[in-house]
N, C-alpha and C positions, 0 to 999 in steps of 0.2 A: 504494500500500500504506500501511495506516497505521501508525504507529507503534506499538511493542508494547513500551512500561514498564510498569511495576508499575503506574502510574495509569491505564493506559488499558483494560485486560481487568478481569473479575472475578476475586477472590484465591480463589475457588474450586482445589483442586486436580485436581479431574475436569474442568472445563469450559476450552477456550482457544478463540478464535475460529478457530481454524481446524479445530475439530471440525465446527462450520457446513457446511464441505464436503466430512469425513471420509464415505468412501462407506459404510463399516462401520455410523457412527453413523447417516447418512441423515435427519438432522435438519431440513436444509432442501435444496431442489433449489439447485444450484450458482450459478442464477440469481439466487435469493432472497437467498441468503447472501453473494454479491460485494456486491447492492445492500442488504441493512441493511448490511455494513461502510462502503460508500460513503456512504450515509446518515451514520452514528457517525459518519465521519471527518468530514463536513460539519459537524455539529451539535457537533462537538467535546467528544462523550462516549463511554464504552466501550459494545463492543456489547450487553453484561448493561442496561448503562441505555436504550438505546435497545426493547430487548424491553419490558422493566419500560413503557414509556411505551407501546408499544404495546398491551400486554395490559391496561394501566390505561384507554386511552382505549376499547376492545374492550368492557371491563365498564361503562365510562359509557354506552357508546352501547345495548348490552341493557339495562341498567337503564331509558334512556329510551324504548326500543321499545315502546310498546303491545299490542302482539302479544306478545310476551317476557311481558311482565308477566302475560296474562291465561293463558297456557301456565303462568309462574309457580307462580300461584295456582291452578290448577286440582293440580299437581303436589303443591304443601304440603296440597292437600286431601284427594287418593288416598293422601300417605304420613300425615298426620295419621290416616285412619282404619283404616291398617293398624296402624301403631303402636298405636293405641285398641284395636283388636281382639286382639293381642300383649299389653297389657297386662291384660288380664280374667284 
């Protein structure tokens, strides 16, 4: 179990890591949420920073997908000429 100080969670009032395996909230399978805690506790960060690094390297890796990008661009292109059409 890892330690649970004020430095180790986020100072969020809604969120505590062991919402993670709150059935109610259902945020992650009980699996996922033992192993990011195990993770943090290895990496010697709170689990809020450990998501944050996940979700940051998630958006690196579609930003450099090729496929992503030309879905992208197709996307900015269908809402750019709705917007256009909207604005007339």
């Amino acid at each position: 179990m890892l330690p649970s100080g004020p430095s180790r969670w986020p100072v969020s009032s809604t969120f505590h890591p062991s919402r993670l395996l709150d059935q109610e909230a259902q945020l992650l399978p009980a699996d996922q949420a033992e192993a990011l805690e195990a993770i943090a506790g290895v990496d010697e960060v709170s689990v809020n920073e450990e998501i944050q690094r996940a979700i940051a390297a998630h958006i690196e890796a579609r930003r450099s997908d090729p496929d992503f990008r030309r879905r992208l661009q197709a996307s900015i292109e269908r809402n750019r000429e709705i917007l256009e059409r909207l604005a007339r």
